[in-house]
C-alpha positions as CSV (number, residue, x, y, z in Angstrom):
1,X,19.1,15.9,33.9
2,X,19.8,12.4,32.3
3,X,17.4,10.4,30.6
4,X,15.0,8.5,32.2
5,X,14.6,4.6,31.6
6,X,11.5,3.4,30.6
7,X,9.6,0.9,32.9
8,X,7.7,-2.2,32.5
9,X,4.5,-2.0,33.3
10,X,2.4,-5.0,34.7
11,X,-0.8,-6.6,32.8
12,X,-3.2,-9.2,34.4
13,X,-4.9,-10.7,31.1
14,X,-3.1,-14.2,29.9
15,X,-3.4,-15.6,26.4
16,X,-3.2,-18.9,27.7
17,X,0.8,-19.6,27.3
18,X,2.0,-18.2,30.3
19,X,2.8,-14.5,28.2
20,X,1.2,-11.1,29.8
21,X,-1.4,-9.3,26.7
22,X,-2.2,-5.9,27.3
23,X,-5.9,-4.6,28.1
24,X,-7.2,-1.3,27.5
25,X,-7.6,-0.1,30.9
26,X,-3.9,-0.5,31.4
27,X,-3.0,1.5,28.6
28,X,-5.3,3.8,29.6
29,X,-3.7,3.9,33.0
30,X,-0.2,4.2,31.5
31,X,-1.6,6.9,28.9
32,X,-2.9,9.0,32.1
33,X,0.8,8.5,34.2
34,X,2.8,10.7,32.0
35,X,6.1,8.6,32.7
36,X,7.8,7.1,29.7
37,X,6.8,3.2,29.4
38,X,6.9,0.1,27.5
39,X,4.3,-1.9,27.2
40,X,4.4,-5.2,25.1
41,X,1.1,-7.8,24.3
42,X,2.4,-11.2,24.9
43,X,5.3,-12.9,23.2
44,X,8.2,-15.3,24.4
45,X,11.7,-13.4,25.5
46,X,13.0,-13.9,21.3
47,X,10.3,-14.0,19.7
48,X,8.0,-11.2,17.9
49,X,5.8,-9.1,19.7
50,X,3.7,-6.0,19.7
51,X,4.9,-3.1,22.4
52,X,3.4,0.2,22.7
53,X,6.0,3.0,23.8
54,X,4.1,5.7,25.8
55,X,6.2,9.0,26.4
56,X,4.2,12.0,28.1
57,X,3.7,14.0,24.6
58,X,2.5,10.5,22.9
59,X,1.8,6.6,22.4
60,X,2.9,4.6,19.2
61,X,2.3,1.3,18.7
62,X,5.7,-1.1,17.0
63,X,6.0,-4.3,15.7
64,X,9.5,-6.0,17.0
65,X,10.7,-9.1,15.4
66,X,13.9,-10.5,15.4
67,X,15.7,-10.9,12.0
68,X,19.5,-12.4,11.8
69,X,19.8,-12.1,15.9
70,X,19.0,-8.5,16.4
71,X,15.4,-6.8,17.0
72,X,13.7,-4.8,14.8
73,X,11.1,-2.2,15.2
74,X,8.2,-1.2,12.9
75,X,6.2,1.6,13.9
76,X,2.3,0.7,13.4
77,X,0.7,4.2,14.1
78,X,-0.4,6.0,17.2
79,X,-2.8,5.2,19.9
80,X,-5.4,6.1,20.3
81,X,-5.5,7.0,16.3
82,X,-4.9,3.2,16.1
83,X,-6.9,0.7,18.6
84,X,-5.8,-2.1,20.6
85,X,-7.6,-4.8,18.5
86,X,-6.8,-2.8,15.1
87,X,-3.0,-2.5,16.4
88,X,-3.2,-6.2,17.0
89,X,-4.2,-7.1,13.1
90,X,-2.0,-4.8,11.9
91,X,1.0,-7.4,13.7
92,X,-0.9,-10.1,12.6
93,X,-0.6,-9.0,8.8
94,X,2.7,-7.9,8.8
């Protein structure tokens, strides 16, 4: 069987520019699905942002920013090991 491609998943919450931020209840939801997703808090298409990749076996929180034209991932720890609003300061202060 060939991979499967993560999918998107839709967030309500705004922070005021227009950009989707993620909520607790759906990561929780996306936690619970056991499909392999991407979730990212806000961010313009090109500019930094903080995603959380949730496969069935586990959910870990990156940091992508683009450096020279091409993205770059920094893994920030686990969920739920590491919080929303924790995750959140850690791509603040990095």
């Amino acid at each position: 069987m060939g991979k499967t491609k993560p999918q998107p998943t839709a967030v309500t919450a705004s922070n005021g520019d227009g950009t989707a931020m993620l909520t607790d209840a759906a990561i929780r939801k996306a936690v619970k699905s056991q499909h392999i997703q991407i979730l990212s808090d806000g961010g313009r298409r090109g500019s930094g942002r903080l995603v959380l990749m949730v496969r069935p076996s586990m959910a870990e929180w990156y940091a992508q920013r683009f450096e020279n034209g091409r993205k770059r991932l920094t893994k920030l720890g686990n969920f739920p090991d590491l919080s929303l609003q924790d995750a959140r300061e850690e791509y603040r202060n990095g």
